[in-house]
N, CA, C and O atoms as a printed pandas DataFrame, in Angstrom:
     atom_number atom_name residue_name chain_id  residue_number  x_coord  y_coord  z_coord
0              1         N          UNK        A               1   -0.024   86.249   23.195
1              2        CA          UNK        A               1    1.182   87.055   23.003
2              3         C          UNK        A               1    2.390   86.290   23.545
3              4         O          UNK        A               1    2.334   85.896   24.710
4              5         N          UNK        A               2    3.388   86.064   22.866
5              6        CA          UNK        A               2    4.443   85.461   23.051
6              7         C          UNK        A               2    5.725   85.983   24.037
7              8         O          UNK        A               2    5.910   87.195   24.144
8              9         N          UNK        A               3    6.414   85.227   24.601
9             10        CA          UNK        A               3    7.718   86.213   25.424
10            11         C          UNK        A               3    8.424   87.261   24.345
11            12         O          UNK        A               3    8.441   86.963   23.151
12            13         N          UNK        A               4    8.872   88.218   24.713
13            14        CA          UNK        A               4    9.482   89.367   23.658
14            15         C          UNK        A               4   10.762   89.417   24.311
15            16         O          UNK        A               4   10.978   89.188   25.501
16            17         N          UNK        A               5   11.633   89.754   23.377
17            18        CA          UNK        A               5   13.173   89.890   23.839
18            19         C          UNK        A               5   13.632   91.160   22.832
19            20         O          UNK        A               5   13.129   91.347   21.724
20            21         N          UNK        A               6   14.753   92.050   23.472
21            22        CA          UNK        A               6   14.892   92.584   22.724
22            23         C          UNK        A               6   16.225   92.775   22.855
23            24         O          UNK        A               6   16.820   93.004   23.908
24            25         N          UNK        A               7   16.814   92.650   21.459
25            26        CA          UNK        A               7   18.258   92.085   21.420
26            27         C          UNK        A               7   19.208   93.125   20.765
27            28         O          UNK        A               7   18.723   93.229   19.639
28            29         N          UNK        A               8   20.229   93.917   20.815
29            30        CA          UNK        A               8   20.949   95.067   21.000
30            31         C          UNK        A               8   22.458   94.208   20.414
31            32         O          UNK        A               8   23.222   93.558   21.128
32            33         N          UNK        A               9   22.565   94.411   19.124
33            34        CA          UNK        A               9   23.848   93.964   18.220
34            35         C          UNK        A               9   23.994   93.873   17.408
35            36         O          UNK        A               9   23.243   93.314   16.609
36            37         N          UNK        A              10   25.827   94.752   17.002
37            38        CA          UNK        A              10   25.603   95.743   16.115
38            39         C          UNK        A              10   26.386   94.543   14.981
39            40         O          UNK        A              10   26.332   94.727   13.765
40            41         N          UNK        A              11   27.075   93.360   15.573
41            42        CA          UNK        A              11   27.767   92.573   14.781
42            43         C          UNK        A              11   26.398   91.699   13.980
43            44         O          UNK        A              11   25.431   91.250   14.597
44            45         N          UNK        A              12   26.616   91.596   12.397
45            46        CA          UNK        A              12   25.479   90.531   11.554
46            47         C          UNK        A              12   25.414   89.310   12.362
47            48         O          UNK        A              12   24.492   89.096   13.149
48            49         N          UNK        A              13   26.570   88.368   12.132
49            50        CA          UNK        A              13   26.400   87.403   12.091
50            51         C          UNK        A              13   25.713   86.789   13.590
51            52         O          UNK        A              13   24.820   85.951   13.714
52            53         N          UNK        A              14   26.465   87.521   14.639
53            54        CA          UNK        A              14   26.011   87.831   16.030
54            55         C          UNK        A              14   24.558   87.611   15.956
55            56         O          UNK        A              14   23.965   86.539   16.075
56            57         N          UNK        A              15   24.151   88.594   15.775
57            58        CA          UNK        A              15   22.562   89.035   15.934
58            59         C          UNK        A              15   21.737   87.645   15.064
59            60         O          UNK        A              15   20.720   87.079   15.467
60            61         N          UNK        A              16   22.351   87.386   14.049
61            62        CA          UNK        A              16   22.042   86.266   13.435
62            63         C          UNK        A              16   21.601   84.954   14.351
63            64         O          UNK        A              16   20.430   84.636   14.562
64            65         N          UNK        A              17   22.915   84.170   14.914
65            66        CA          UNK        A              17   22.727   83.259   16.080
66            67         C          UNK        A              17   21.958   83.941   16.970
67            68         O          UNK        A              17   20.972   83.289   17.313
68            69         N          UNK        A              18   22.027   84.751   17.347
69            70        CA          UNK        A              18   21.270   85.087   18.655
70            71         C          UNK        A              18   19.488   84.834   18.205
71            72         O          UNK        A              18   18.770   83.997   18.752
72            73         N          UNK        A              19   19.133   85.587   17.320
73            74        CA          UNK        A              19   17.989   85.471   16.559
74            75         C          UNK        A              19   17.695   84.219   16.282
75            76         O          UNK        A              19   16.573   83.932   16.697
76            77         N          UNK        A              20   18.311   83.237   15.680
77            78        CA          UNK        A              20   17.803   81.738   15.149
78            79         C          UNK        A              20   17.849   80.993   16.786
79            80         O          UNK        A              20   16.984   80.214   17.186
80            81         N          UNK        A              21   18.987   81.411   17.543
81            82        CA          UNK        A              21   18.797   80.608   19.369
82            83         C          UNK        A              21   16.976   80.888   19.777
83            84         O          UNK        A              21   15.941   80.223   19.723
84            85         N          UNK        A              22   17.403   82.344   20.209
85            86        CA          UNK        A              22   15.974   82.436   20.692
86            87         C          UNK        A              22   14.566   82.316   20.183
87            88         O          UNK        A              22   13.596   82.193   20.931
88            89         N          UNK        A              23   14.518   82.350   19.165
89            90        CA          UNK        A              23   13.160   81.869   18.134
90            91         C          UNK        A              23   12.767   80.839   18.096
91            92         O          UNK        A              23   11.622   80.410   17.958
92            93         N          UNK        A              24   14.240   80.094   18.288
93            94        CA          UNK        A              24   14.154   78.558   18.582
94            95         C          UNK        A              24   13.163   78.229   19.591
95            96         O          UNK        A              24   12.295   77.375   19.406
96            97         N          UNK        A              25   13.300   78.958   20.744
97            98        CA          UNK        A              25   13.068   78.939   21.902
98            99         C          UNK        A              25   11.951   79.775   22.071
99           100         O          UNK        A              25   11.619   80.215   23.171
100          101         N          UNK        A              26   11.382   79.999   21.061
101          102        CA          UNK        A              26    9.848   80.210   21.185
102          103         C          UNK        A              26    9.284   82.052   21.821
103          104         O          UNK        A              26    8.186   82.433   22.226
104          105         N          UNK        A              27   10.453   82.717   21.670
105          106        CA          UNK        A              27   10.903   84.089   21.932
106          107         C          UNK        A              27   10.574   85.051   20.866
107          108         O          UNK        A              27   11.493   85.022   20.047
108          109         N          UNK        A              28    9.704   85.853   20.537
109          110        CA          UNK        A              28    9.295   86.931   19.685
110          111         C          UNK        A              28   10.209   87.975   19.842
111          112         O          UNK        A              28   10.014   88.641   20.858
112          113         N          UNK        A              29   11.299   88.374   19.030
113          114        CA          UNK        A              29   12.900   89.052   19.510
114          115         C          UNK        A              29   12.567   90.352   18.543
115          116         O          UNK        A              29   12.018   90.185   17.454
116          117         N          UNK        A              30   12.827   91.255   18.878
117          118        CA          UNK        A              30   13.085   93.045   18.359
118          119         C          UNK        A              30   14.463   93.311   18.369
119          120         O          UNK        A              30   14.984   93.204   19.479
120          121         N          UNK        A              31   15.341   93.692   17.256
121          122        CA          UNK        A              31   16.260   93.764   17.031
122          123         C          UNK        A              31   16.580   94.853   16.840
123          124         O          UNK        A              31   15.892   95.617   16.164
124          125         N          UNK        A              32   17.987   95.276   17.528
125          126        CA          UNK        A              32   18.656   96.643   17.501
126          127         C          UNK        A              32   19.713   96.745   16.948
127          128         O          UNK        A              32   20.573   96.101   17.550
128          129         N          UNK        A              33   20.204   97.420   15.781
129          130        CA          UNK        A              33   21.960   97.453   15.322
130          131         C          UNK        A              33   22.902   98.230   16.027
131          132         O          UNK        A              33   24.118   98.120   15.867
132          133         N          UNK        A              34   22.095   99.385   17.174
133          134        CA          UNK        A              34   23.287   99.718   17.729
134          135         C          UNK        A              34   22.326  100.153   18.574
135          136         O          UNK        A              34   21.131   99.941   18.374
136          137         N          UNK        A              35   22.962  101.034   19.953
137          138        CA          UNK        A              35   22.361  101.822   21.179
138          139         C          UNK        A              35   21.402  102.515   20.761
139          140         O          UNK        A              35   20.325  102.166   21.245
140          141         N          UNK        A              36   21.325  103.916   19.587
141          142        CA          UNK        A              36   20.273  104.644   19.171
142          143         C          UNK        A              36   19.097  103.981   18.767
143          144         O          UNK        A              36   17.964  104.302   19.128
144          145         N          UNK        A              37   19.467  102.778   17.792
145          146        CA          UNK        A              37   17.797  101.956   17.996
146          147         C          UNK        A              37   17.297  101.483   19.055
147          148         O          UNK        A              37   16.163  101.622   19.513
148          149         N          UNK        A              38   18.560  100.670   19.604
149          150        CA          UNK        A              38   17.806  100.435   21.092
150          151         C          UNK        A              38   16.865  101.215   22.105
151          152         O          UNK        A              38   15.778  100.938   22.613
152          153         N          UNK        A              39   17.725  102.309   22.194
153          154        CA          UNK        A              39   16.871  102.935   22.839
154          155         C          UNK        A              39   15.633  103.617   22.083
155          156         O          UNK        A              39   14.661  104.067   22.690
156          157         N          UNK        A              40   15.728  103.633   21.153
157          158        CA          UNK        A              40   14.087  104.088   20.458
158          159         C          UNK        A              40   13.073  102.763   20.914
159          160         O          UNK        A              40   11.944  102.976   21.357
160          161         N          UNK        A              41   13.552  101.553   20.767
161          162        CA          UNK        A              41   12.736  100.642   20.740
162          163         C          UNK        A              41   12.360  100.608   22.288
163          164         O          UNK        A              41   11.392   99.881   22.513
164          165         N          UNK        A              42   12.563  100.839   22.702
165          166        CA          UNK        A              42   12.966  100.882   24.703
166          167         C          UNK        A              42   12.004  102.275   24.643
167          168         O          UNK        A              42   11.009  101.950   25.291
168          169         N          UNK        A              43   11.876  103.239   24.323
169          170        CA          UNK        A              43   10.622  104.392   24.501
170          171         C          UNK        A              43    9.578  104.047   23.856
171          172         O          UNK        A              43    8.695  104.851   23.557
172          173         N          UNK        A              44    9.554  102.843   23.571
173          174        CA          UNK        A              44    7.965  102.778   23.235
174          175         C          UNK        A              44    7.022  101.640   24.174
175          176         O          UNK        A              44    7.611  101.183   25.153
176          177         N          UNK        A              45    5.823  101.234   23.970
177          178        CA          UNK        A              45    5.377  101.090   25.009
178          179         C          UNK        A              45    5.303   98.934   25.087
179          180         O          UNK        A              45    4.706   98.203   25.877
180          181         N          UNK        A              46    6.316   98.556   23.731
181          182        CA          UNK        A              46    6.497   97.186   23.922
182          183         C          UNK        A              46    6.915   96.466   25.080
183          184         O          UNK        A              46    7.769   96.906   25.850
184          185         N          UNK        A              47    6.303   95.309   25.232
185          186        CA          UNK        A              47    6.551   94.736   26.803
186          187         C          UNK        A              47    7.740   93.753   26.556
187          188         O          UNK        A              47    7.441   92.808   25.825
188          189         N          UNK        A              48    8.924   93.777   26.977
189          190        CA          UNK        A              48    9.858   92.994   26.860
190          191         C          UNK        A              48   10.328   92.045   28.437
191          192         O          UNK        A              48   10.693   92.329   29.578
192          193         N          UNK        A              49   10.174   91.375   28.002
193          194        CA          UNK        A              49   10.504   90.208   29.515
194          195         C          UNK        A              49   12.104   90.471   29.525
195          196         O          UNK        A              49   12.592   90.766   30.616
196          197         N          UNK        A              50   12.852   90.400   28.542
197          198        CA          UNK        A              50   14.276   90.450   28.816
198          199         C          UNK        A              50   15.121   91.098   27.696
199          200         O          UNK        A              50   15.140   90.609   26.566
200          201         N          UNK        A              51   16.087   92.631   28.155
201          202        CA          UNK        A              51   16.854   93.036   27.202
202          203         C          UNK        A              51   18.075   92.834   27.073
203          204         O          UNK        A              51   18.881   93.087   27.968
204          205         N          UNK        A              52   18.398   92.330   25.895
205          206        CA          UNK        A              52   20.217   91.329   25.527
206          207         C          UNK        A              52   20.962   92.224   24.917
207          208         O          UNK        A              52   21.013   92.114   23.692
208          209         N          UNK        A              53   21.656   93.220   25.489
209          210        CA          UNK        A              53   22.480   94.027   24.779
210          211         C          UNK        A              53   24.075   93.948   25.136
211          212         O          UNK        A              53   24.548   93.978   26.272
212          213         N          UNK        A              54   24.908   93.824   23.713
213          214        CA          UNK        A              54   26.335   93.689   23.521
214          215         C          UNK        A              54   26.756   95.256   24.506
215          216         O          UNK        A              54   26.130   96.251   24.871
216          217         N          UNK        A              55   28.104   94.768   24.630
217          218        CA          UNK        A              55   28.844   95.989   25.330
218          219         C          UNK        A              55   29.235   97.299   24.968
219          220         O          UNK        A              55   29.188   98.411   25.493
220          221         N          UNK        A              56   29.851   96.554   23.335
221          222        CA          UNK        A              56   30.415   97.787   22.877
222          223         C          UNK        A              56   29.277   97.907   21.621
223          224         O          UNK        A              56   28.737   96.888   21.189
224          225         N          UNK        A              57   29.014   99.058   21.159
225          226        CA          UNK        A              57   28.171   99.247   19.922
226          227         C          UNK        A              57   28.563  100.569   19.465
227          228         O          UNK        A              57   29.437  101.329   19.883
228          229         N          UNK        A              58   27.578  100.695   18.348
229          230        CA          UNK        A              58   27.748  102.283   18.283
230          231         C          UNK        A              58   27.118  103.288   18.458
231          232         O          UNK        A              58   25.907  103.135   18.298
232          233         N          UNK        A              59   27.662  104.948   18.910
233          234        CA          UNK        A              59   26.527  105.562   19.428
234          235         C          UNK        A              59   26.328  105.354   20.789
235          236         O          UNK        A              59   26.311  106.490   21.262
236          237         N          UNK        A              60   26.135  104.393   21.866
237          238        CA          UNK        A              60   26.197  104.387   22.699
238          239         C          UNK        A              60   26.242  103.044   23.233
239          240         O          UNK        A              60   25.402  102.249   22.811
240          241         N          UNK        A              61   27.317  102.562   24.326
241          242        CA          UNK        A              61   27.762  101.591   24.621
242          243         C          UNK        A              61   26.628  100.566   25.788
243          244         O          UNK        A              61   25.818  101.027   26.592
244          245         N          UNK        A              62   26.859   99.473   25.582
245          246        CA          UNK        A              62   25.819   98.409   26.461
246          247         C          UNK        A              62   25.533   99.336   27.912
247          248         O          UNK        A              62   24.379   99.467   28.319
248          249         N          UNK        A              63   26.506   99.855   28.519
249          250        CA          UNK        A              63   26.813  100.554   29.947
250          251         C          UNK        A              63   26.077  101.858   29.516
251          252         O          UNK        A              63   25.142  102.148   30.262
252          253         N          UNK        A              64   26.235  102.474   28.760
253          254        CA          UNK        A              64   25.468  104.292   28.209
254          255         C          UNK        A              64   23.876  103.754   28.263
255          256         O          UNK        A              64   22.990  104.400   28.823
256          257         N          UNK        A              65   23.620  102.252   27.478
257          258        CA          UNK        A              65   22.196  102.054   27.087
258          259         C          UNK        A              65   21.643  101.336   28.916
259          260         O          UNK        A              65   20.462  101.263   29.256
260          261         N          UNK        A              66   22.384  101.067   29.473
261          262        CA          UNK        A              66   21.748  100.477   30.824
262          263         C          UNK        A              66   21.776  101.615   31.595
263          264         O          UNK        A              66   20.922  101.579   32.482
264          265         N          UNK        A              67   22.663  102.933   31.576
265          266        CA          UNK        A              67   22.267  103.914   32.053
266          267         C          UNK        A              67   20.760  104.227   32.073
267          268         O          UNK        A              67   20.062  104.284   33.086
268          269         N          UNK        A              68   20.351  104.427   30.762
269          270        CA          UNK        A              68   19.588  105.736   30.455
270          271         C          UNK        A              68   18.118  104.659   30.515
271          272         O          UNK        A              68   16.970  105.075   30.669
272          273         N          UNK        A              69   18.742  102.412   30.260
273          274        CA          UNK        A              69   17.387  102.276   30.864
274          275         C          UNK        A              69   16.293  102.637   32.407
275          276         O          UNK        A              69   15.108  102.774   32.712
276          277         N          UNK        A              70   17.523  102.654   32.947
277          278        CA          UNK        A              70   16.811  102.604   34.619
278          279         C          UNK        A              70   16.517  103.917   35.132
279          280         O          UNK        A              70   16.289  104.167   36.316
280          281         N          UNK        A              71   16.543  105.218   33.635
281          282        CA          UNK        A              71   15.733  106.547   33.731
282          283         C          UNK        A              71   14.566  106.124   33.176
283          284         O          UNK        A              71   13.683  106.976   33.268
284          285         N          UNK        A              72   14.308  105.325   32.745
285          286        CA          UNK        A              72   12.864  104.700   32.458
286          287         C          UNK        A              72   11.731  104.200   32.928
287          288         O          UNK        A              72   11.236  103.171   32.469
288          289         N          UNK        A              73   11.101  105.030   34.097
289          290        CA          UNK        A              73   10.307  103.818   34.819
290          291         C          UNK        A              73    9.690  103.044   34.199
291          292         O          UNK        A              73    9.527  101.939   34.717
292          293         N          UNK        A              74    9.123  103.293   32.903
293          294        CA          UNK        A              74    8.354  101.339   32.827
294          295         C          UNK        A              74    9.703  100.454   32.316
295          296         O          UNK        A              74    9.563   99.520   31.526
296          297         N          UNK        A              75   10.849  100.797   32.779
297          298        CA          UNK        A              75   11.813   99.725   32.179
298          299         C          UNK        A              75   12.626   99.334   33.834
299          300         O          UNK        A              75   13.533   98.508   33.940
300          301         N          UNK        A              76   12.304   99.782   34.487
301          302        CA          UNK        A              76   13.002   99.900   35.652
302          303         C          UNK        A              76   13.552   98.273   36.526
303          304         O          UNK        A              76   14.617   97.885   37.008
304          305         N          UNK        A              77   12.322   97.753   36.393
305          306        CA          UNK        A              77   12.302   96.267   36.357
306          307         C          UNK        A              77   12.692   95.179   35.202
307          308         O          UNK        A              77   13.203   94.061   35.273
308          309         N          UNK        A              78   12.385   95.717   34.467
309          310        CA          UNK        A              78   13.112   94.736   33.344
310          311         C          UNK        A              78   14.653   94.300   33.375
311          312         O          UNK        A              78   15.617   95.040   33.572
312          313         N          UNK        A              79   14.653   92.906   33.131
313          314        CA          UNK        A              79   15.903   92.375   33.499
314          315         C          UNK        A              79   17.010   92.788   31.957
315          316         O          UNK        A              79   16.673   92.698   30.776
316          317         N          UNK        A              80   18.108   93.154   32.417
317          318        CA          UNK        A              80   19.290   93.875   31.243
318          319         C          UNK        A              80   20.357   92.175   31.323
319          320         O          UNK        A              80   20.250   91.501   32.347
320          321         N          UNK        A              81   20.988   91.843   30.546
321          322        CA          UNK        A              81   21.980   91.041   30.502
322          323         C          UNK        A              81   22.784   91.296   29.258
323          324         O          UNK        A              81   22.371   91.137   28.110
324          325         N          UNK        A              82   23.943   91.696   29.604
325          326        CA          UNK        A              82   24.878   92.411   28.886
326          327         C          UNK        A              82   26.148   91.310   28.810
327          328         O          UNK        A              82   26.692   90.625   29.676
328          329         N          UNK        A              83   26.368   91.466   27.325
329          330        CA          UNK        A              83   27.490   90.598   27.173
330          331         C          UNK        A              83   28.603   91.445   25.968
331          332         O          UNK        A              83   28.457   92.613   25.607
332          333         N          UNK        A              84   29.835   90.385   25.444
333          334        CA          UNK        A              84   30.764   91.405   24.943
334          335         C          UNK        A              84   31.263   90.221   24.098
335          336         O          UNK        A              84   31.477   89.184   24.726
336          337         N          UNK        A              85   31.501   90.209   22.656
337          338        CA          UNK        A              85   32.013   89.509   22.021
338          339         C          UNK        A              85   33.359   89.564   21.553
339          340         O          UNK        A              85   33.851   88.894   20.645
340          341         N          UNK        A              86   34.051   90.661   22.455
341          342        CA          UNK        A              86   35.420   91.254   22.033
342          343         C          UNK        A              86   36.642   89.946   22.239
343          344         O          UNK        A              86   36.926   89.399   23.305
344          345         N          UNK        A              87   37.133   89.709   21.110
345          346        CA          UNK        A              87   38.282   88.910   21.017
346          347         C          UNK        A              87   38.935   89.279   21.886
347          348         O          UNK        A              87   39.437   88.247   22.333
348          349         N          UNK        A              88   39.378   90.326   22.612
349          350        CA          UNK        A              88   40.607   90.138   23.422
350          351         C          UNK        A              88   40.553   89.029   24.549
351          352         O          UNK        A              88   39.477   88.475   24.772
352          353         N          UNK        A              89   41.741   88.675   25.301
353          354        CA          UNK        A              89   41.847   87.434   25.880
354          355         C          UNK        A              89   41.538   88.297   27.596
355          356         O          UNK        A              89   41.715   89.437   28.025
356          357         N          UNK        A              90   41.021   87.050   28.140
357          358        CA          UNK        A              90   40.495   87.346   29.743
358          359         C          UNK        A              90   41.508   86.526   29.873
359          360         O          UNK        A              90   41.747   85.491   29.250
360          361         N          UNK        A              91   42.473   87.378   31.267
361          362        CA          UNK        A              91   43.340   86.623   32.218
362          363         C          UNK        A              91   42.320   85.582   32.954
363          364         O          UNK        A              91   41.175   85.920   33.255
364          365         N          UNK        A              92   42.825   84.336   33.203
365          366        CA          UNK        A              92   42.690   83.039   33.353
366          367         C          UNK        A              92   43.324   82.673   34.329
367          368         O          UNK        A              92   44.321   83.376   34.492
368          369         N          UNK        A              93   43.162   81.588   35.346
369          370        CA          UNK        A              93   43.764   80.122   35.500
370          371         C          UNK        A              93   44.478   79.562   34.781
371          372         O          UNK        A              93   44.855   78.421   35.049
């Protein structure tokens, strides 16, 4: 059985790279288009080493879906890494 990832994004092309990166990398990936799949895929009893979910989605946001993981005890430990592809600009240096 291979590492499992399960990846939370609602943008195509997004989910696209993300999918061809980690496959690359030898990662068996479950894909979510927004929070409501996610979390369906997250109540079932798949073993995921690591969940990659965007910030904003729809239905419920990266922050709503990391809520309601850590009401999960078999998810409780599982590592979350949340990211955000939003064009707006981050104050800088």
């Amino acid at each position: 059985m291979g590492r499992r990832i399960l990846v939370a994004e609602d943008e195509p092309h997004i989910r696209r790279i993300l999918l061809a990166l980690l496959e690359s990398a030898a990662f068996d990936v479950d894909v979510a288009t927004d929070g409501r799949q996610a979390l369906d895929r997250l109540a079932s009893s798949a073993e995921y080493e690591v969940i990659l979910t965007d910030l904003r989605m729809p239905h419920f946001t990266g922050l709503d879906l990391l809520e309601r993981i850590q009401e999960m005890p078999h998810r409780q430990t599982t590592p979350v890494i949340m990211r955000s592809s939003s064009r707006s600009r981050v104050p800088g240096p």
